[in-house]
mmCIF file of the N, C-alpha and C atoms, coordinates in Angstrom:
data_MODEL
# 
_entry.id   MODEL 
# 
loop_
_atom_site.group_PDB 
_atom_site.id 
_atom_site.type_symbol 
_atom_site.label_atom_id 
_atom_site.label_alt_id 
_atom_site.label_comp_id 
_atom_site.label_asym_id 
_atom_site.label_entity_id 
_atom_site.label_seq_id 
_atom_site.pdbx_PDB_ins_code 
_atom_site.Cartn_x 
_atom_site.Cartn_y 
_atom_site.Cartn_z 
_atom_site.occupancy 
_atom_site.B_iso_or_equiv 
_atom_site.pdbx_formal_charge 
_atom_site.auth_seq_id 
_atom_site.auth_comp_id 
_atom_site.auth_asym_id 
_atom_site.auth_atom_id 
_atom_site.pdbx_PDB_model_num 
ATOM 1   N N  . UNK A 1 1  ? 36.260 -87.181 71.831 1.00 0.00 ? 1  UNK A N  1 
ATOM 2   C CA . UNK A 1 1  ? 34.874 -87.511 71.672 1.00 0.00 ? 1  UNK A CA 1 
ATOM 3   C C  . UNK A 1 1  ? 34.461 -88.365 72.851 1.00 0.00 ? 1  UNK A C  1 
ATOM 4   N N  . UNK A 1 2  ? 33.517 -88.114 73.555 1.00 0.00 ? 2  UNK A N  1 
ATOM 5   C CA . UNK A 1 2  ? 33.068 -88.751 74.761 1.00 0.00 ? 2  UNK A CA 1 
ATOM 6   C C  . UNK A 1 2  ? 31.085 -89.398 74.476 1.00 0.00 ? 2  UNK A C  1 
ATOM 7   N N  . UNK A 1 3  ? 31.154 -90.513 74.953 1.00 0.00 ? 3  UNK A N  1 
ATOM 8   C CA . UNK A 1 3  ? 29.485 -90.627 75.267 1.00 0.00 ? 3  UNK A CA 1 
ATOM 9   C C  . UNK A 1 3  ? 29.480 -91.344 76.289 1.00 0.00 ? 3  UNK A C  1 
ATOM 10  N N  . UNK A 1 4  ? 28.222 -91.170 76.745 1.00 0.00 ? 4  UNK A N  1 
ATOM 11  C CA . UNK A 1 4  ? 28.047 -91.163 78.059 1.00 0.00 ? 4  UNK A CA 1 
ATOM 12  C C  . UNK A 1 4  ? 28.595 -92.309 78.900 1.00 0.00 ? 4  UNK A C  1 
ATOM 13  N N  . UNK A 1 5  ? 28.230 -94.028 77.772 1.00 0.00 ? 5  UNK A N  1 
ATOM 14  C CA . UNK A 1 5  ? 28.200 -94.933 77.895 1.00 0.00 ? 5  UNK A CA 1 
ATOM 15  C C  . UNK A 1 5  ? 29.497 -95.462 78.053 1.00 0.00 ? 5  UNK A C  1 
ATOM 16  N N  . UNK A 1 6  ? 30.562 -94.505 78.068 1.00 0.00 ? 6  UNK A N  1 
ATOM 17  C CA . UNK A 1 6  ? 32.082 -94.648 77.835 1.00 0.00 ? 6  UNK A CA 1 
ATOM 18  C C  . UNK A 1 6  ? 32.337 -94.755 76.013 1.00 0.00 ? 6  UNK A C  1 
ATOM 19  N N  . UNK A 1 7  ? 34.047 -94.559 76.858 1.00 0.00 ? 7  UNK A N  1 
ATOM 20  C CA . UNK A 1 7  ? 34.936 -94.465 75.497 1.00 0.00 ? 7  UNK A CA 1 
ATOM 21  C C  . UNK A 1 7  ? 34.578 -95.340 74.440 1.00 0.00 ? 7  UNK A C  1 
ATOM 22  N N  . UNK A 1 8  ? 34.519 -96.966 74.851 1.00 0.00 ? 8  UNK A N  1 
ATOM 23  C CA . UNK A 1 8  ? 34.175 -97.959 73.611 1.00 0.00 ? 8  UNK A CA 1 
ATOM 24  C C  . UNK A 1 8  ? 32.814 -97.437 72.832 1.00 0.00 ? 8  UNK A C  1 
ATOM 25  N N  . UNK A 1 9  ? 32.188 -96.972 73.390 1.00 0.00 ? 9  UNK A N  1 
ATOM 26  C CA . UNK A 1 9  ? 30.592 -96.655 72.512 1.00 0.00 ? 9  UNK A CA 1 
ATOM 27  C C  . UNK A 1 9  ? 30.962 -95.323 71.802 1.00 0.00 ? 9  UNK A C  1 
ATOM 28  N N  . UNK A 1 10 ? 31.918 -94.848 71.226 1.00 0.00 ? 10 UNK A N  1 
ATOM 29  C CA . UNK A 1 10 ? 31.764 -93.925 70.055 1.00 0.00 ? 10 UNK A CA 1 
ATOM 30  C C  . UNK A 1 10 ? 32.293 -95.231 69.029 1.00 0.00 ? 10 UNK A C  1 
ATOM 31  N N  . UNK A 1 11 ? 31.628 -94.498 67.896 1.00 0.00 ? 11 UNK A N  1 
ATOM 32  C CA . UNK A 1 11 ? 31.347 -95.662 66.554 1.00 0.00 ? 11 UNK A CA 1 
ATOM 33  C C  . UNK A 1 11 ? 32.876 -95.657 65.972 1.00 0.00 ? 11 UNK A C  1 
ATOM 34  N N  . UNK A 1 12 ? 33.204 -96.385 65.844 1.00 0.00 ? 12 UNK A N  1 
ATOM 35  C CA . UNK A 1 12 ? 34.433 -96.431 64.814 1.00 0.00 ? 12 UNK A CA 1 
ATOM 36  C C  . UNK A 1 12 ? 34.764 -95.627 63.760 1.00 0.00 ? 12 UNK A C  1 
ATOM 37  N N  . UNK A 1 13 ? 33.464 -95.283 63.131 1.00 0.00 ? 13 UNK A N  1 
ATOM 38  C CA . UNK A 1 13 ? 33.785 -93.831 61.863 1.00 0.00 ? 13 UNK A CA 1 
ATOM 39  C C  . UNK A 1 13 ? 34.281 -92.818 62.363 1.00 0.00 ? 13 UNK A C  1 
ATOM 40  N N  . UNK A 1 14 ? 34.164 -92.586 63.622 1.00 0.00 ? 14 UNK A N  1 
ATOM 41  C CA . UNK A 1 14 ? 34.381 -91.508 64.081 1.00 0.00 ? 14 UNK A CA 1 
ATOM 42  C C  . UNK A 1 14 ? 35.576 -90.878 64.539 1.00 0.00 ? 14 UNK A C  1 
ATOM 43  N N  . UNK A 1 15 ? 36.184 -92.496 64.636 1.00 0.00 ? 15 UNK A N  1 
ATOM 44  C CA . UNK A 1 15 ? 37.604 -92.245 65.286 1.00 0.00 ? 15 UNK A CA 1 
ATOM 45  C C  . UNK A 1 15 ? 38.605 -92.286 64.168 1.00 0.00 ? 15 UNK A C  1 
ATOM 46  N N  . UNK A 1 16 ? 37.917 -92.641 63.037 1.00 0.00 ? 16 UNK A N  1 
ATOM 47  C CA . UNK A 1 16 ? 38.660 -92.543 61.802 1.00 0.00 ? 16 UNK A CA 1 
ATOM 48  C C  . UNK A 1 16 ? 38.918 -90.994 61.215 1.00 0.00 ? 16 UNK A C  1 
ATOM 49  N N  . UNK A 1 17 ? 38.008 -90.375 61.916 1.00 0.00 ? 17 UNK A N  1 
ATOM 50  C CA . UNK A 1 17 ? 37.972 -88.652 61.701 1.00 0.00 ? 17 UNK A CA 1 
ATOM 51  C C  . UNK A 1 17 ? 39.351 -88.610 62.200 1.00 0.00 ? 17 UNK A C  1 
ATOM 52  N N  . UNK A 1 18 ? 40.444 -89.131 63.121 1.00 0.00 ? 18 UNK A N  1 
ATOM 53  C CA . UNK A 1 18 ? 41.056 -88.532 64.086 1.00 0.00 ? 18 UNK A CA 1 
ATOM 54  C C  . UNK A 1 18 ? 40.845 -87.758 65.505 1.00 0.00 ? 18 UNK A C  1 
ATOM 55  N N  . UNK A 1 19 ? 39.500 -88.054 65.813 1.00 0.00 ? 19 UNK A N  1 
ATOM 56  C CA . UNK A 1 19 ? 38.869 -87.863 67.191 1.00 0.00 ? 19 UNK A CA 1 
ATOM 57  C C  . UNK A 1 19 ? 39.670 -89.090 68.077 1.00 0.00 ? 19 UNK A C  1 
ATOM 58  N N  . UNK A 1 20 ? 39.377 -88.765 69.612 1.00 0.00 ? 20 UNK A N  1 
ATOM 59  C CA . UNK A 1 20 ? 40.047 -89.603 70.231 1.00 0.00 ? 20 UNK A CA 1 
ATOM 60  C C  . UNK A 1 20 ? 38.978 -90.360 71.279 1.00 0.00 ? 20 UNK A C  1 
ATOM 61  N N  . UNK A 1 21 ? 38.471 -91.152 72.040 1.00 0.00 ? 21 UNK A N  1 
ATOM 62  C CA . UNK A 1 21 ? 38.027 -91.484 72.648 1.00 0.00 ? 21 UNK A CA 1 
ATOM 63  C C  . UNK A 1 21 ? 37.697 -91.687 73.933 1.00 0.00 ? 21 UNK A C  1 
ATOM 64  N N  . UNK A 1 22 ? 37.564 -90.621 74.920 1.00 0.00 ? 22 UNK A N  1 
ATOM 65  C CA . UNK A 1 22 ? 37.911 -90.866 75.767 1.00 0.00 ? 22 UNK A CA 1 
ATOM 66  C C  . UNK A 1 22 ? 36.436 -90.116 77.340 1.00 0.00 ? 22 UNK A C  1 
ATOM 67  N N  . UNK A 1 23 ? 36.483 -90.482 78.558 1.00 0.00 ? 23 UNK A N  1 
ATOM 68  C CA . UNK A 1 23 ? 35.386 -90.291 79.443 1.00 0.00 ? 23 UNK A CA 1 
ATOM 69  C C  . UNK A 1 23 ? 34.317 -89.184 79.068 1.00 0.00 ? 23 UNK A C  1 
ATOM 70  N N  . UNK A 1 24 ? 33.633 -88.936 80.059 1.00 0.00 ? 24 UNK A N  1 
ATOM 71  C CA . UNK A 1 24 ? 32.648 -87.947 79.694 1.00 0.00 ? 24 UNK A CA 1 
ATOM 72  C C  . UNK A 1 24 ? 33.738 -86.730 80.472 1.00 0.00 ? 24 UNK A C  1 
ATOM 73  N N  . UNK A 1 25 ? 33.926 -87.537 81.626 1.00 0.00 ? 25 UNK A N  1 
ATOM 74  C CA . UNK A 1 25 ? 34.893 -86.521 82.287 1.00 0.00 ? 25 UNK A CA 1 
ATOM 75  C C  . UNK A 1 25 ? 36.042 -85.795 82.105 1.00 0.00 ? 25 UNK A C  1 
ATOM 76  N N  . UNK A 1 26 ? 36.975 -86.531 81.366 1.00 0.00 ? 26 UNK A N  1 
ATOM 77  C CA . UNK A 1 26 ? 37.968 -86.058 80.485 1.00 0.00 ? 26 UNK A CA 1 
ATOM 78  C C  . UNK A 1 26 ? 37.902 -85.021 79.446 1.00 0.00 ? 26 UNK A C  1 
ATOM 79  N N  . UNK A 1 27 ? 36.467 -84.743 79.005 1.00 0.00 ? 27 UNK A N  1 
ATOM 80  C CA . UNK A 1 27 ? 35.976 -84.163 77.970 1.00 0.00 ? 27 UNK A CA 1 
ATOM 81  C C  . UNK A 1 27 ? 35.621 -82.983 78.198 1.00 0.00 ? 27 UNK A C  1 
ATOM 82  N N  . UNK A 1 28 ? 35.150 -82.717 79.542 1.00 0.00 ? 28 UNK A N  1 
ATOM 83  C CA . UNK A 1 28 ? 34.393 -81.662 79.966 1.00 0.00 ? 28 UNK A CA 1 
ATOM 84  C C  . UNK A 1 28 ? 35.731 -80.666 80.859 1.00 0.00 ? 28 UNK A C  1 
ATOM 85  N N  . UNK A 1 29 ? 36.847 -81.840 81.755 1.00 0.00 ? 29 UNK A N  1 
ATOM 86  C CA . UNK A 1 29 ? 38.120 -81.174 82.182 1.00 0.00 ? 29 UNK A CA 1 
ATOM 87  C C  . UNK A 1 29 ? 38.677 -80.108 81.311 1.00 0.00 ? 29 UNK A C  1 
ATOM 88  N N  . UNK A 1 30 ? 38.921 -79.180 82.025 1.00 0.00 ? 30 UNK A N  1 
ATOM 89  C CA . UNK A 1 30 ? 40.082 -77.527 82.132 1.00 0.00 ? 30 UNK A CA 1 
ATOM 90  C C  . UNK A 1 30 ? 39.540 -76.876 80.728 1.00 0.00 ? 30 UNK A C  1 
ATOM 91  N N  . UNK A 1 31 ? 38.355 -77.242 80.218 1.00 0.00 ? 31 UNK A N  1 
ATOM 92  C CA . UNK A 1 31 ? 37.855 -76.749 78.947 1.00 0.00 ? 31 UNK A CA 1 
ATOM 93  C C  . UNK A 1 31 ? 37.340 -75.362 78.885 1.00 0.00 ? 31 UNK A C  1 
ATOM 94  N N  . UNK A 1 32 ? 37.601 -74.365 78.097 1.00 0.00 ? 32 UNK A N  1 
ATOM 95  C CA . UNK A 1 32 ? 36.634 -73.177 77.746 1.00 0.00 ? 32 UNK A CA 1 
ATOM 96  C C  . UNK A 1 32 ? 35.455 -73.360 77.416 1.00 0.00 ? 32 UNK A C  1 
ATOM 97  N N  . UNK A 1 33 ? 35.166 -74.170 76.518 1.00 0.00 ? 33 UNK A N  1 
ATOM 98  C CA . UNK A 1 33 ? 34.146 -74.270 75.531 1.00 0.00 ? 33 UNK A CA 1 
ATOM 99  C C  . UNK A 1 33 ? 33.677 -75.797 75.710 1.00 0.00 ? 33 UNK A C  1 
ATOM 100 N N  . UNK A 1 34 ? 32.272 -75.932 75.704 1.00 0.00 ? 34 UNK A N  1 
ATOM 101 C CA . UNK A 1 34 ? 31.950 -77.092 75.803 1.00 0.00 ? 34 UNK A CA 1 
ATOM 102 C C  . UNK A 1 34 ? 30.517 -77.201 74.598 1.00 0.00 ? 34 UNK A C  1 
ATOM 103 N N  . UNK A 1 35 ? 30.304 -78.252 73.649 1.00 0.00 ? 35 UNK A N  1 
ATOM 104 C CA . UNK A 1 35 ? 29.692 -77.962 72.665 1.00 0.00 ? 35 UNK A CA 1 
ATOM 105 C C  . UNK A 1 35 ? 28.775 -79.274 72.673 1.00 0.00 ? 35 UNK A C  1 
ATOM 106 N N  . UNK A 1 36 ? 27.651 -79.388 73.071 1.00 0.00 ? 36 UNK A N  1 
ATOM 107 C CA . UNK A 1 36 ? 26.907 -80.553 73.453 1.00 0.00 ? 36 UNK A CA 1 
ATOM 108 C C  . UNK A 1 36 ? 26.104 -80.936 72.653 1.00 0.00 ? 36 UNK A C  1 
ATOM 109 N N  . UNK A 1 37 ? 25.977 -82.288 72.078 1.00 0.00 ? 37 UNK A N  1 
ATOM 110 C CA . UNK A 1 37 ? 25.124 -82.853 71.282 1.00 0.00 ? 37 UNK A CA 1 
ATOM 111 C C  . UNK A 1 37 ? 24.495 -83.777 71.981 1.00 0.00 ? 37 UNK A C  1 
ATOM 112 N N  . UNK A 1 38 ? 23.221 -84.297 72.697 1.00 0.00 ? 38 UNK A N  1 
ATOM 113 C CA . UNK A 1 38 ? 22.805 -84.861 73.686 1.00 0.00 ? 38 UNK A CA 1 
ATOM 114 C C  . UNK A 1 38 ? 21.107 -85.300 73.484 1.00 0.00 ? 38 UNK A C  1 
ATOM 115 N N  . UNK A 1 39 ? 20.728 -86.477 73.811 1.00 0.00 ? 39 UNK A N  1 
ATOM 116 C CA . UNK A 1 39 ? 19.160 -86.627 73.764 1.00 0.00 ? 39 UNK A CA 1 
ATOM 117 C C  . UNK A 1 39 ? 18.434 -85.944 74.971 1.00 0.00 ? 39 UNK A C  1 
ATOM 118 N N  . UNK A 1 40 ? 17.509 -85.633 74.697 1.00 0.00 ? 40 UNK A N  1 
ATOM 119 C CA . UNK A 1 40 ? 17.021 -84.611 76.233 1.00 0.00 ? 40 UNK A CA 1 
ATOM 120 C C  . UNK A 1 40 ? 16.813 -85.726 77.130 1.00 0.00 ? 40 UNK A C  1 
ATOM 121 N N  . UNK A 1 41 ? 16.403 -86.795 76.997 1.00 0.00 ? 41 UNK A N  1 
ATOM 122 C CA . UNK A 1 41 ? 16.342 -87.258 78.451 1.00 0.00 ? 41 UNK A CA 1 
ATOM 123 C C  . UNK A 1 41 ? 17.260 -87.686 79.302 1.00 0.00 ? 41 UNK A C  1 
ATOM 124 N N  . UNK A 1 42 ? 19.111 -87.648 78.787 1.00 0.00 ? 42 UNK A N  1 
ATOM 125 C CA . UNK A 1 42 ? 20.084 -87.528 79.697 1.00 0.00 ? 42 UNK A CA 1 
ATOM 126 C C  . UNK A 1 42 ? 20.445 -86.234 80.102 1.00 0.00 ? 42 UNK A C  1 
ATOM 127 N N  . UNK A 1 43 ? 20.313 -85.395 80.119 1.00 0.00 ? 43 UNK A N  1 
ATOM 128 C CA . UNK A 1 43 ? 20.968 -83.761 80.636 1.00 0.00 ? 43 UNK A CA 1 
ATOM 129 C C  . UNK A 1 43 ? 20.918 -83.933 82.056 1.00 0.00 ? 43 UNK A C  1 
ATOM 130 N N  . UNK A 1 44 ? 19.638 -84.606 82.739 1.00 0.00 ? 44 UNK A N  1 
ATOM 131 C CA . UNK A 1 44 ? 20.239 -84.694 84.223 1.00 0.00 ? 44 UNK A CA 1 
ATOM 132 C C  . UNK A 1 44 ? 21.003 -85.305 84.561 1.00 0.00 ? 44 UNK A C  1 
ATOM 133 N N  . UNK A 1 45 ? 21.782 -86.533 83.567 1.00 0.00 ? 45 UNK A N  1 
ATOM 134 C CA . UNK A 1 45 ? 22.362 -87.348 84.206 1.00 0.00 ? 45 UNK A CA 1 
ATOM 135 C C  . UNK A 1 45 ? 24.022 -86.123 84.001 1.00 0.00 ? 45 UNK A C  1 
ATOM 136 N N  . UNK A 1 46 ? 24.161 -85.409 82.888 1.00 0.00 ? 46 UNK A N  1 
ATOM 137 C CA . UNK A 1 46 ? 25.343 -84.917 83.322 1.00 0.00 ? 46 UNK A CA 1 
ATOM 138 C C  . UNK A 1 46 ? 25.305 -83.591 83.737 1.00 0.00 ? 46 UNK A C  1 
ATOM 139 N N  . UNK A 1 47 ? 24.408 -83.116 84.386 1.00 0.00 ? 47 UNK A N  1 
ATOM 140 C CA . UNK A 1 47 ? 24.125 -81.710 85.534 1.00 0.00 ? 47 UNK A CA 1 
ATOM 141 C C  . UNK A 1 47 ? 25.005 -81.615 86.313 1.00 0.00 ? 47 UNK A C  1 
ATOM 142 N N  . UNK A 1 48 ? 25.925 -82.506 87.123 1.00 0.00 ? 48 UNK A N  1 
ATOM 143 C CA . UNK A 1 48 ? 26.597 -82.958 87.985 1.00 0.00 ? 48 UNK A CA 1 
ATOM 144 C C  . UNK A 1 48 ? 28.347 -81.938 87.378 1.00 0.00 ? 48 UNK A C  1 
ATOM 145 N N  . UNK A 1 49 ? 28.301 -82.755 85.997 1.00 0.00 ? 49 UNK A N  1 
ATOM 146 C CA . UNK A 1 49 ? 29.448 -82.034 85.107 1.00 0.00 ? 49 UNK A CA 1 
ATOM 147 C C  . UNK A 1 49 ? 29.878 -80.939 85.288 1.00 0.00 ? 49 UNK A C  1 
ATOM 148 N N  . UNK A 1 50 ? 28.844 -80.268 84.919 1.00 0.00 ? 50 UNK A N  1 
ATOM 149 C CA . UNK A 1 50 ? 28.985 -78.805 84.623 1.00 0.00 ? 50 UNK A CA 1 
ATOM 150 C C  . UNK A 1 50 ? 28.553 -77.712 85.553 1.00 0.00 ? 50 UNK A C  1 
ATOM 151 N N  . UNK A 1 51 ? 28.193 -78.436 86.926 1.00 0.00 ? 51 UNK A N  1 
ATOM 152 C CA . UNK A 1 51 ? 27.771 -77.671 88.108 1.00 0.00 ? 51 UNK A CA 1 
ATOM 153 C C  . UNK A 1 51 ? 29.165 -76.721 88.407 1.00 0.00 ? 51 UNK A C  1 
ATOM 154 N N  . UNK A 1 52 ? 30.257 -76.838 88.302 1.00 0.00 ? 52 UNK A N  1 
ATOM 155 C CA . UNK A 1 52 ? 31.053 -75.236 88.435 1.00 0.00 ? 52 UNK A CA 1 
ATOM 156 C C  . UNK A 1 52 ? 31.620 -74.454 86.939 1.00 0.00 ? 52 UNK A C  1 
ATOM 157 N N  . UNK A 1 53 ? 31.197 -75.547 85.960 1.00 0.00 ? 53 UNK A N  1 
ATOM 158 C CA . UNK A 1 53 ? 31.167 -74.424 84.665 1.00 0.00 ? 53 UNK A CA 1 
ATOM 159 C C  . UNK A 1 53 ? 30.140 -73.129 84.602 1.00 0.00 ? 53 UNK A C  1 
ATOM 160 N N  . UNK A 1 54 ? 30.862 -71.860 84.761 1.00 0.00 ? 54 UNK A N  1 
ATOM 161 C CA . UNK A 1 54 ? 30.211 -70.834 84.730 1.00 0.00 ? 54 UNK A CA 1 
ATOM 162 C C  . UNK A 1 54 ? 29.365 -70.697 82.813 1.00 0.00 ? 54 UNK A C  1 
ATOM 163 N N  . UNK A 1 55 ? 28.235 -70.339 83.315 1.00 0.00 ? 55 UNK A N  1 
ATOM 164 C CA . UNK A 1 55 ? 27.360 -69.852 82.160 1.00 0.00 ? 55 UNK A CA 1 
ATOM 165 C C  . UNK A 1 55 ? 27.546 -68.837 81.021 1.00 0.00 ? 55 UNK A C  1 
ATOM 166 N N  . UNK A 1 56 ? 27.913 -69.105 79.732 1.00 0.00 ? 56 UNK A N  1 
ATOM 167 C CA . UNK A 1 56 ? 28.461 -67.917 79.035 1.00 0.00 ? 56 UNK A CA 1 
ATOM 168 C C  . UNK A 1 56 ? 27.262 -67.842 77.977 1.00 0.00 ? 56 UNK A C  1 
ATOM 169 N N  . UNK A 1 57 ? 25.420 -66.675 78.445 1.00 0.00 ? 57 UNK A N  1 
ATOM 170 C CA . UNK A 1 57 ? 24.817 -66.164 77.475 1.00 0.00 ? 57 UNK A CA 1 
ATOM 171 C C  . UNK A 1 57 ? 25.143 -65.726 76.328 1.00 0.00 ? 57 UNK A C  1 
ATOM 172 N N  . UNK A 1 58 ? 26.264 -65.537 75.951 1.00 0.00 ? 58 UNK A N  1 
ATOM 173 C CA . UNK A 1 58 ? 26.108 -64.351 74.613 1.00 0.00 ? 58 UNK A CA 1 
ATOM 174 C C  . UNK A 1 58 ? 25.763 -63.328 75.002 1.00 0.00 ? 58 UNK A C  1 
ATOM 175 N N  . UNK A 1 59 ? 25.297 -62.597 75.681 1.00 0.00 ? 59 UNK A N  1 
ATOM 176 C CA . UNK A 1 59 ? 24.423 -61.886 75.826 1.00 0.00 ? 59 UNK A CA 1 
ATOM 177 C C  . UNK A 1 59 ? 22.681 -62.217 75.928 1.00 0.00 ? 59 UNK A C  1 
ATOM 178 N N  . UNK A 1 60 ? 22.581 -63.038 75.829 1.00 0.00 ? 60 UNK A N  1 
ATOM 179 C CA . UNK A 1 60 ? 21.304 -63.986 75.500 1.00 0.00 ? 60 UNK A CA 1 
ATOM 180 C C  . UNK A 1 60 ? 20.473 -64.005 77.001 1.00 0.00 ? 60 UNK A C  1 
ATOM 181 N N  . UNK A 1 61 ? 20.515 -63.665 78.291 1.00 0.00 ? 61 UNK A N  1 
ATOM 182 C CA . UNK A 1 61 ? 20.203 -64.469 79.451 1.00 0.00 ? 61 UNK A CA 1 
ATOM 183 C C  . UNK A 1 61 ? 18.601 -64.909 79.402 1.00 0.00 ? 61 UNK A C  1 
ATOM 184 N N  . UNK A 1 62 ? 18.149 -64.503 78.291 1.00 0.00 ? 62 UNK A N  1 
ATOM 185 C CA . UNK A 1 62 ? 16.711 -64.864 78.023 1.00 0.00 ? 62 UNK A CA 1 
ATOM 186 C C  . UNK A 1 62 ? 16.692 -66.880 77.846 1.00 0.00 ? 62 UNK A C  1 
ATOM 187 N N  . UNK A 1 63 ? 17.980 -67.154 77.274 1.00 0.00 ? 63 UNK A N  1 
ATOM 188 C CA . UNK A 1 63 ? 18.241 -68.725 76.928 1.00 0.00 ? 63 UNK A CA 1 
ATOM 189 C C  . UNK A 1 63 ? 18.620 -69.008 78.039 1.00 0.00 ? 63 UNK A C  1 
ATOM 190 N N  . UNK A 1 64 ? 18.902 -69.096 79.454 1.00 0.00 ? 64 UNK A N  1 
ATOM 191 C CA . UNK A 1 64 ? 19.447 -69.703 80.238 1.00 0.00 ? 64 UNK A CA 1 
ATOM 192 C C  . UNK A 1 64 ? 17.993 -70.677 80.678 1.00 0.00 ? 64 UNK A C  1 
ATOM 193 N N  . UNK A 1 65 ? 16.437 -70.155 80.774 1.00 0.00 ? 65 UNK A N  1 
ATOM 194 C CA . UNK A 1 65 ? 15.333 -71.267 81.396 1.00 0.00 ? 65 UNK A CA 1 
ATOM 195 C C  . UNK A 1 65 ? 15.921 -72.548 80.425 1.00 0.00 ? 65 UNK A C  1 
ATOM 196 N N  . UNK A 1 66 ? 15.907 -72.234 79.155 1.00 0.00 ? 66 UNK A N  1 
ATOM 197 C CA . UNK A 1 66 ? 15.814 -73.133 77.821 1.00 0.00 ? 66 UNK A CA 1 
ATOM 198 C C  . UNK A 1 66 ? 16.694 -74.592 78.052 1.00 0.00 ? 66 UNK A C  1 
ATOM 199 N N  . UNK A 1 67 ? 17.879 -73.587 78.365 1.00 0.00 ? 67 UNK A N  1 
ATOM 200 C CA . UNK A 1 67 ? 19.348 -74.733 79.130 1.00 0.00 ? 67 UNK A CA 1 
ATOM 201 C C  . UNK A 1 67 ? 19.726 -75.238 80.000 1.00 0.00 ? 67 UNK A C  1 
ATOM 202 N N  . UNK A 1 68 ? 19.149 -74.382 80.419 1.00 0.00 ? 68 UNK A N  1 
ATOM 203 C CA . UNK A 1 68 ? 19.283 -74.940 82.296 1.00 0.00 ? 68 UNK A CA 1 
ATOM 204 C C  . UNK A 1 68 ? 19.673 -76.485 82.612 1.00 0.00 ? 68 UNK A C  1 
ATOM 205 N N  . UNK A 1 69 ? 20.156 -76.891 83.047 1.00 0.00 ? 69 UNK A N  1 
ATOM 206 C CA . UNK A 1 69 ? 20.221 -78.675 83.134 1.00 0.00 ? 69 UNK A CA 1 
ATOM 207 C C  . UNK A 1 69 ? 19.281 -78.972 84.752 1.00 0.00 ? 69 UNK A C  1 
ATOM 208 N N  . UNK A 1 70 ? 19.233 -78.085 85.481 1.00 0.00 ? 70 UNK A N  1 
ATOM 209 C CA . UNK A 1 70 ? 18.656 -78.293 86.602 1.00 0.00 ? 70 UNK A CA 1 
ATOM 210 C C  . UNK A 1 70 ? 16.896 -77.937 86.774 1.00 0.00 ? 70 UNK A C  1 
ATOM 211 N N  . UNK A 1 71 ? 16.592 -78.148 86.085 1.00 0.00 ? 71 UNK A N  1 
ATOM 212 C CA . UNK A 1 71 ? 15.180 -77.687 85.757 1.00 0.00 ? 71 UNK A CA 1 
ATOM 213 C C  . UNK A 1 71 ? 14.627 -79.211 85.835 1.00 0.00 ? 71 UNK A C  1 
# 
């Protein structure tokens, strides 16, 4: 589990799930799948992230304006 603010700022309930705590960067490393829960007014701050994660539509490419982080 990562937020932005670092590892200490995920809540304690959370780590009681058995989640672990750790960078934004660590989170996003050698991953397939990346599953984002985020307020819209940080997405530019992690655009940077995911600039060589390739884009996987579904088939969807109509959703890519929607997601875009570089917009």
């Amino acid at each position: 589990m990562a937020d932005i603010r670092g590892p200490k700022a995920v809540a304690p309930a959370v780590l009681e799930t058995g989640a672990r705590a750790v960078t934004v960067e660590e989170d996003v490393k050698d991953k397939d799948a990346v599953v984002l829960a985020i307020p819209f007014g940080v997405a530019e701050q992690l655009a940077g992230l995911f600039a060589s994660v390739p884009l996987r539509d579904g088939g969807r490419p109509h959703l890519h304006a929607r997601i875009a982080l570089d917009e």
